[in-house]
C-alpha positions in Angstrom: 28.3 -27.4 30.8 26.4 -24.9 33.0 23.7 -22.7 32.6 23.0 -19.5 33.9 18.9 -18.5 33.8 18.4 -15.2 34.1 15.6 -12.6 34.4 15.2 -8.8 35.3 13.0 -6.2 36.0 13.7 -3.1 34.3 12.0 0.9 34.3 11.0 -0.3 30.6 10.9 -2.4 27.2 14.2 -1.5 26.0 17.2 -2.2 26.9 19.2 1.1 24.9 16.6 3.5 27.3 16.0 1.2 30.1 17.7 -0.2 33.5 17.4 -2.6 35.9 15.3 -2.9 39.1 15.9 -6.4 40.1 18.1 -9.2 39.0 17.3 -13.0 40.0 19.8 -15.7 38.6 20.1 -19.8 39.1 22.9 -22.0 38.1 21.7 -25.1 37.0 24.6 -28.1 35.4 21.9 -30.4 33.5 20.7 -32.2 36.7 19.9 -29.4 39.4 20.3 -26.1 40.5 23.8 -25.3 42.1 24.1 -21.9 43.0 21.6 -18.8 42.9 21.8 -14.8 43.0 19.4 -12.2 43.5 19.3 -8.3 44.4 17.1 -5.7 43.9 19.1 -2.8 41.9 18.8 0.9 41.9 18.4 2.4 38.9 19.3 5.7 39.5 16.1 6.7 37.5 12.5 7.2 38.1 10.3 3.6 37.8 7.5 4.9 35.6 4.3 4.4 37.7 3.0 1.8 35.1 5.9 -0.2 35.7 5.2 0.0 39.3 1.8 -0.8 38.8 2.9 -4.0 36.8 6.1 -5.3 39.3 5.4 -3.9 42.7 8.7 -2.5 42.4 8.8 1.4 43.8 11.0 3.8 43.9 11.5 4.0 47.7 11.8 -0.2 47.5 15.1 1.0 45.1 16.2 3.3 47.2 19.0 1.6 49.2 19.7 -1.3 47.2 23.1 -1.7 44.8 23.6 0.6 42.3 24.2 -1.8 39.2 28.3 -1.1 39.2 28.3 -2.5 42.8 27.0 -5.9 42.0 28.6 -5.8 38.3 31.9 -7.7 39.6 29.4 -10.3 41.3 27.5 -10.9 38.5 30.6 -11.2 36.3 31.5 -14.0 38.5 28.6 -16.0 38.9 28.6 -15.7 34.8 31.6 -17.8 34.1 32.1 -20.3 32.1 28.3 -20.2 31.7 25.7 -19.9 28.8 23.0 -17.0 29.1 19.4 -18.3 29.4 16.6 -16.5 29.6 12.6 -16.4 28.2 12.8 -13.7 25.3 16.9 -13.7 25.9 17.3 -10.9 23.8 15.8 -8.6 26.3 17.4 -10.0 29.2 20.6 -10.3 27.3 20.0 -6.7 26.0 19.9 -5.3 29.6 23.3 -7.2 30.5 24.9 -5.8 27.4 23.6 -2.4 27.8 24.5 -1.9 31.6 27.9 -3.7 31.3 28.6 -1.1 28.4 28.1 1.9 30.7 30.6 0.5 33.1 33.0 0.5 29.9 32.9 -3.3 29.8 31.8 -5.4 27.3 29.5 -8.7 28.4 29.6 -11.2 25.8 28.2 -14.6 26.5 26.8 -17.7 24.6 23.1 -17.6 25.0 19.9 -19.5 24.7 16.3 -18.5 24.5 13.8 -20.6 26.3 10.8 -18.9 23.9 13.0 -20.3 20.1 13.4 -23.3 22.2 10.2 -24.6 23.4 8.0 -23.8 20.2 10.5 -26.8 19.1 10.6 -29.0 21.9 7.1 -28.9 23.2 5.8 -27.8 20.3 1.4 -27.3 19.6 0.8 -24.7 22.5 -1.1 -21.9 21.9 0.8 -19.2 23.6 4.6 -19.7 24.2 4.6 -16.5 27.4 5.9 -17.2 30.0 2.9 -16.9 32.2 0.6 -19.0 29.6 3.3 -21.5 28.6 4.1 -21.9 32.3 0.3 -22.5 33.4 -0.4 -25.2 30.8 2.4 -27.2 31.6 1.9 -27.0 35.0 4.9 -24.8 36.4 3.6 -22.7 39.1 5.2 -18.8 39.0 4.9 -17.7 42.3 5.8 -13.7 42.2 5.2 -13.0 38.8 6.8 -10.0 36.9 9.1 -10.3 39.4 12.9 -11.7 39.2 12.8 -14.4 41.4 9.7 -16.0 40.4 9.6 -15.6 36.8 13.6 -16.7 36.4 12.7 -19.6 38.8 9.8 -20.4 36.9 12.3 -20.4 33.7 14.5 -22.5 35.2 12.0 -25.4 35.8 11.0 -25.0 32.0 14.8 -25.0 30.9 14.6 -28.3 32.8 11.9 -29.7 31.7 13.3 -28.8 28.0 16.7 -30.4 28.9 15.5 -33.5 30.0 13.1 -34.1 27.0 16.0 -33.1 24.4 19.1 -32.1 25.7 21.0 -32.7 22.1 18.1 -30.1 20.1 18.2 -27.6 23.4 22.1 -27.7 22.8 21.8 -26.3 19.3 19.9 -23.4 20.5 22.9 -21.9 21.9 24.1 -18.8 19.7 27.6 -18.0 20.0 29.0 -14.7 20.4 30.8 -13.0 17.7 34.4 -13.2 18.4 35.4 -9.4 17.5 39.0 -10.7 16.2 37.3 -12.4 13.7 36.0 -10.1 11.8 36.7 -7.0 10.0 39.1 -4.6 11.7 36.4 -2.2 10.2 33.3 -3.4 10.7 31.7 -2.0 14.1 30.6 -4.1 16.8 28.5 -1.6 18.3 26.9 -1.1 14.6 26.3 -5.2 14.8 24.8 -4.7 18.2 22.4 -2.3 16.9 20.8 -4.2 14.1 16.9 -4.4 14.4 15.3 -8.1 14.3 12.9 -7.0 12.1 12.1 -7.3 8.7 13.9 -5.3 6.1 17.1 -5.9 3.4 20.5 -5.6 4.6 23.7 -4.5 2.6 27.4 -5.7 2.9 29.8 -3.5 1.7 33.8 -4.5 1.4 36.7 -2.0 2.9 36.4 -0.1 -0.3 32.9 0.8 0.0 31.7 -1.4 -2.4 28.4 -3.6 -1.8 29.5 -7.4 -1.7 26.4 -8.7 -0.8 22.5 -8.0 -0.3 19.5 -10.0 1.3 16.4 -10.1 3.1 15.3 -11.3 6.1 12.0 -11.4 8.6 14.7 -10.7 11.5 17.7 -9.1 10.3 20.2 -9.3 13.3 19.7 -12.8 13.2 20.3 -13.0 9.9 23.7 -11.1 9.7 25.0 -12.7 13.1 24.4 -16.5 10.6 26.6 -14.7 7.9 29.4 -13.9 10.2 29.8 -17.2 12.3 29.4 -19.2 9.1 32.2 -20.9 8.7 30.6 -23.9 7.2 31.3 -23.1 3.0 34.1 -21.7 2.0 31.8 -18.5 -0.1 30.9 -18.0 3.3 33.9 -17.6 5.1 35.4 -15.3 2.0 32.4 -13.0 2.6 32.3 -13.0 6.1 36.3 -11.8 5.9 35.5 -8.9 3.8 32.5 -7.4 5.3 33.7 -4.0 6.8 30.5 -2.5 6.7 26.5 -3.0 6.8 23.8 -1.1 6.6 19.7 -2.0 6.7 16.8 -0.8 5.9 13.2 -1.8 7.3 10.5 -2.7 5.3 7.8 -3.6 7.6 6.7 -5.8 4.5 8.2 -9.3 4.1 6.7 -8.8 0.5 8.6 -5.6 0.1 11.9 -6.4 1.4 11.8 -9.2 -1.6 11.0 -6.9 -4.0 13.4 -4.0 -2.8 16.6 -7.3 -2.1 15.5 -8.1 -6.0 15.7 -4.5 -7.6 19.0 -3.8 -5.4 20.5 -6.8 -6.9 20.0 -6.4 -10.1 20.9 -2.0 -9.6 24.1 -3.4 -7.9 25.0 -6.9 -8.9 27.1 -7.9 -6.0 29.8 -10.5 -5.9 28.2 -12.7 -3.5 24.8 -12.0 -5.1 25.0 -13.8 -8.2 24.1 -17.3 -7.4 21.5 -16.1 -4.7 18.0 -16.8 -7.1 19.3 -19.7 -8.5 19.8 -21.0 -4.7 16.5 -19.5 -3.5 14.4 -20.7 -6.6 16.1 -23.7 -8.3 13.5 -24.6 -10.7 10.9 -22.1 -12.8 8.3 -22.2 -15.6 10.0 -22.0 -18.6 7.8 -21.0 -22.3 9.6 -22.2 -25.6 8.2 -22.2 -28.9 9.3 -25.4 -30.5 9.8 -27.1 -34.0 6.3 -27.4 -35.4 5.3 -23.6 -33.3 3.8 -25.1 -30.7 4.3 -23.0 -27.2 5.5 -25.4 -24.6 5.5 -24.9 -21.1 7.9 -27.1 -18.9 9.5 -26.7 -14.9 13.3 -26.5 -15.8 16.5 -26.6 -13.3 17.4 -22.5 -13.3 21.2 -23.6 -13.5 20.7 -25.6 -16.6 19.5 -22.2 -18.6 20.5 -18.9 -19.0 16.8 -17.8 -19.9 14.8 -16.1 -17.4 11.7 -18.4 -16.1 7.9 -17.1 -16.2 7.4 -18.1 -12.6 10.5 -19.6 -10.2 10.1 -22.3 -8.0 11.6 -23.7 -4.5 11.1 -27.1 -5.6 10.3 -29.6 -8.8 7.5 -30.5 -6.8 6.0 -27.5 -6.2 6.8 -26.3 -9.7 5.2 -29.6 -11.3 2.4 -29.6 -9.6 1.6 -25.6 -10.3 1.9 -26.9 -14.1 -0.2 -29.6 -13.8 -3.2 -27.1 -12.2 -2.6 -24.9 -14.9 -2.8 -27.5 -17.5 -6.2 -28.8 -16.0 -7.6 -25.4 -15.8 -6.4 -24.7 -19.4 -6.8 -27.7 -21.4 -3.0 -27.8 -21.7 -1.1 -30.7 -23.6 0.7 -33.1 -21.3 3.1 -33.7 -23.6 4.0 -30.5 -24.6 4.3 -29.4 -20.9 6.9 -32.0 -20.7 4.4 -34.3 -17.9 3.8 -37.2 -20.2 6.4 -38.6 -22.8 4.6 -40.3 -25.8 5.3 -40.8 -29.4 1.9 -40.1 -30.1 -0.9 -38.4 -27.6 -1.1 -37.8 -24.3 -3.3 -39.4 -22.0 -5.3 -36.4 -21.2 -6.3 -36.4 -25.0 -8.1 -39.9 -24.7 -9.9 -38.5 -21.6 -10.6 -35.4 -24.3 -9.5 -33.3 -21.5 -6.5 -32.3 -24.3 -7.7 -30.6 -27.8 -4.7 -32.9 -29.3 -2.1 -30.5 -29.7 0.2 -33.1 -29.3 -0.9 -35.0 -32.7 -1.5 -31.3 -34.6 -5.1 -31.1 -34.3 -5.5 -28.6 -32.4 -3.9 -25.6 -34.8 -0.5 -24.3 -32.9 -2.7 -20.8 -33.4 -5.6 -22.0 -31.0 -3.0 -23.7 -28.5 -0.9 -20.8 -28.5 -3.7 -18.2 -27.6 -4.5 -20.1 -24.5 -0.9 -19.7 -23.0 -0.3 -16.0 -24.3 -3.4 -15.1 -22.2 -2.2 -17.0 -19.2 1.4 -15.4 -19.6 0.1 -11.6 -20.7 -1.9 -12.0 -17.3 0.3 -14.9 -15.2 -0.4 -12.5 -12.4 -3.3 -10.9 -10.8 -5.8 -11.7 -14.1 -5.7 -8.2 -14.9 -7.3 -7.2 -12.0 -6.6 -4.2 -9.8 -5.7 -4.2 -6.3 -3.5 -3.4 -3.5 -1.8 -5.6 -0.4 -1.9 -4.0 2.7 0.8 -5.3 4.9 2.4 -3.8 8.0 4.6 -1.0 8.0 8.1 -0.3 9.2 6.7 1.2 12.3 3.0 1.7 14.4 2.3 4.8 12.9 2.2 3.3 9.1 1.2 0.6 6.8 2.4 -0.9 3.6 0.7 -0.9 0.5 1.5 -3.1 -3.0 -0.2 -1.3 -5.7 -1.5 -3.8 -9.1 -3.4 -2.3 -11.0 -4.9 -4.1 -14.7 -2.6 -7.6 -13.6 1.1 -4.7 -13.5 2.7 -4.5 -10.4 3.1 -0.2 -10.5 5.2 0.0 -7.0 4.7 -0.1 -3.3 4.6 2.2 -0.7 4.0 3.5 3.1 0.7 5.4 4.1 0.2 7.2 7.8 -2.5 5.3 9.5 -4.4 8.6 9.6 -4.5 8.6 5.7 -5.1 4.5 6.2 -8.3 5.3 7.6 -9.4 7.3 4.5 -10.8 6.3 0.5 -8.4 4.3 -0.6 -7.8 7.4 -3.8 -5.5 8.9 -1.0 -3.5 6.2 -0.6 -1.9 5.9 -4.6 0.6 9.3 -3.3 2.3 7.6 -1.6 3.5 5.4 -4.1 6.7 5.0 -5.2 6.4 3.8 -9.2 8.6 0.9 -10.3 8.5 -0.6 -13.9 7.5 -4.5 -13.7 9.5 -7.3 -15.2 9.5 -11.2 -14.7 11.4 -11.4 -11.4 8.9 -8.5 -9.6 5.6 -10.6 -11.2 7.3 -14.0 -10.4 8.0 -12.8 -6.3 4.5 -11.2 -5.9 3.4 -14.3 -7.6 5.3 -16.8 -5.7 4.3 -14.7 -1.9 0.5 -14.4 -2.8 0.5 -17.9 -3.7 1.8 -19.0 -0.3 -0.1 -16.4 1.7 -3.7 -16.9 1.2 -4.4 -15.0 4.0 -2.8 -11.8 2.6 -5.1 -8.9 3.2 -6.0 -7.7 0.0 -7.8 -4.1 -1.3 -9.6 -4.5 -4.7 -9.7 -1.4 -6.6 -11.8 -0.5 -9.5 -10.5 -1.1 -13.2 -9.3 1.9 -14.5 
């Protein structure tokens, strides 16, 4: 197999405004560099001056050279039978895309990042840029932010990466979607266009009916898995009847789980219905049992068709929550389903238990402790917001508790971000809590200690 590593200099950062200034490409086939192209392109616009400033690149050093459509056939051919590499490959790739498409001709490759690539195989560096990454490994760029050095620079890494671990490099490579097969409906150029950001995205079926909904930190990515799975047969059914798809940011990683969650449930898609109980196998389960005690045990999802306090992504994680809880509460073993005895639990010899399990502590007492924890699993009836980004610069994210209820989120203009935090509630959209809300807020502040977090007064 050969590889193509590639990088350009553009008149900007993206590739649906921007176009190329200079192109610089190496053939390498696993052992050495075969082959190599380079040009400087005219871009038939204006280099802005801080691009200038940044490459060296000026618009009378563009003047005479190619126009992109004069070296397109070129580059075509040194392409072949090829896989696309580049440092940040979605740029690179972007730019190929986007000028290929002008010339009414659409450049499809398998490609590889060297960025997704290295945080694996050389993991532990502290910046993963080109220029940083390159220095503390010991690759000299000579030229930088310029085509030649930096895709030169590239290829040594892409060496260096191949040599260490050429099976885990290999399964970086993404494969282009094949547009015969999918959808006669569903738009390429629409794929294409999908932001790697985070947001929800929809699946809707040739009749217009939504078949499927998620979430994802980088939802191109995402959909592009869903349409080249081909490894269960739900997923190749899906993948078959997807004729359209529609996103929408959230900015928030926190929101986007809320808003996939409410969605769901509003909608109920086909696809949908085994999604929790393959996300969150296992949740906190409260039963009431023969003698009135409460009794709080981690439970398989799939084995009940009760809705869990909390959910879980393990039995681990799930058992060991309880077991915290049951320390912090004076909780019966036994009746939390972590100890199996005829007669007390342990923790009752070490009278860290009030002997619930032999009835004497009353099932009242017992049973007050866990209603408190349940009436405020939460937040502890405090009041607060989480601040989070927002789908764009100009905006931030806001999760609004208020007395341990989750009242709705929103998105506040960083002007009005810089103000008391009484102007911020507007721009809240209400939504009514239930289990699933409170167990996802639950679940993402759990794992996200570093959350930032507003307190606000009780009301």
């Amino acid at each position: 197999m050969n590889f193509v590593i590639v990088d350009v200099e553009t008149t900007g950062g993206s590739p649906k405004s921007s176009k190329i200034t200079e192109i610089a490409m190496y053939k390498y086939d696993g052992i050495q560099i075969i082959d190599e192209y380079a040009s400087l392109v005219n871009p038939e616009i204006e280099i802005p001056e801080f691009i200038v400033r940044l490459t060296g690149i000026t618009n009378d050093l563009v003047k005479n050279a190619p126009k992109f459509y004069e070296i397109a056939k070129t580059v075509i051919e040194f392409c072949e039978e090829t896989t696309f590499v580049a440092h940040n490959v979605s740029f690179d790739y972007g730019m190929f895309r986007s000028e290929f498409k002008t010339l009414g001709y659409d450049f499809r490759k398998p490609h590889l990042c060297t960025v997704q690539a290295a945080r694996q195989i050389i993991p532990g560096h502290d910046s993963y840029s080109l220029g940083k990454l390159s220095r503390s490994i010991g690759i000299e760029i000579k030229n930088r932010h310029r085509a030649g050095g930096d895709a030169f620079a590239t290829t040594k890494l892409f060496d260096l990466l191949y040599q260490k671990n050429k099976n885990k490099l290999h399964s970086f490579i993404k494969e282009e979607l094949n547009p015969k097969a999918i959808h006669p409906n569903l738009d390429m150029d629409t794929i294409d266009e999908l932001p790697n950001k985070i947001g929800i995205y929809l699946f809707f079926n040739e009749f217009n009916q939504i078949i499927y909904i998620g979430k994802s930190i980088s939802i191109k990515n995402r959909v592009l898995q869903h349409l080249r799975n081909k490894n269960s047969s739900k997923g190749i059914r899906m993948g078959e009847e997807i004729a359209r798809i529609e996103h929408r940011l959230t900015g928030s990683e926190l929101i986007a789980l809320l808003l996939e969650s409410e969605l769901i449930k509003k909608h109920q898609p086909k696809f949908n219905r085994k999604l929790r109980k393959s996300r969150f196998p296992y949740g906190l389960f409260d039963n009431e049992n023969k003698d009135g005690y409460l009794e709080l045990t981690i439970q398989s999802i799939e084995k009940t068709e009760a809705d869990p306090l909390l959910h879980f992504t393990s039995k681990k994680d799930g058992v060991g929550y309880l077991m915290n809880l049951g320390a912090k509460n004076k909780l019966c073993q036994k009746l939390c389903g972590l100890y199996d005895s005829h007669s007390s639990c342990f923790q009752y010899e070490l009278k860290e238990c009030n002997g619930a399990c032999i009835g004497k502590e009353s099932s009242k007492n017992y049973n007050e402790r866990i209603q408190k924890f349940i009436d405020g699993l939460m937040y502890d009836y405090s009041s607060f917001l989480v601040l989070e980004k927002g789908r764009n610069r100009n905006e931030k994210s806001i999760i609004l508790i208020e007395n341990g209820i989750y009242k709705g989120y929103g998105y506040v203009p960083y002007p009005v971000i810089k103000q008391d935090t009484s102007r911020w509630l507007p721009y809240i959209e209400s939504f009514k809590e239930d289990r699933d809300n409170r167990s996802i807020i639950n679940g993402f502040l759990r794992k996200n200690e570093k959350y930032k977090r507003i307190e606000l007064d009780h009301e």
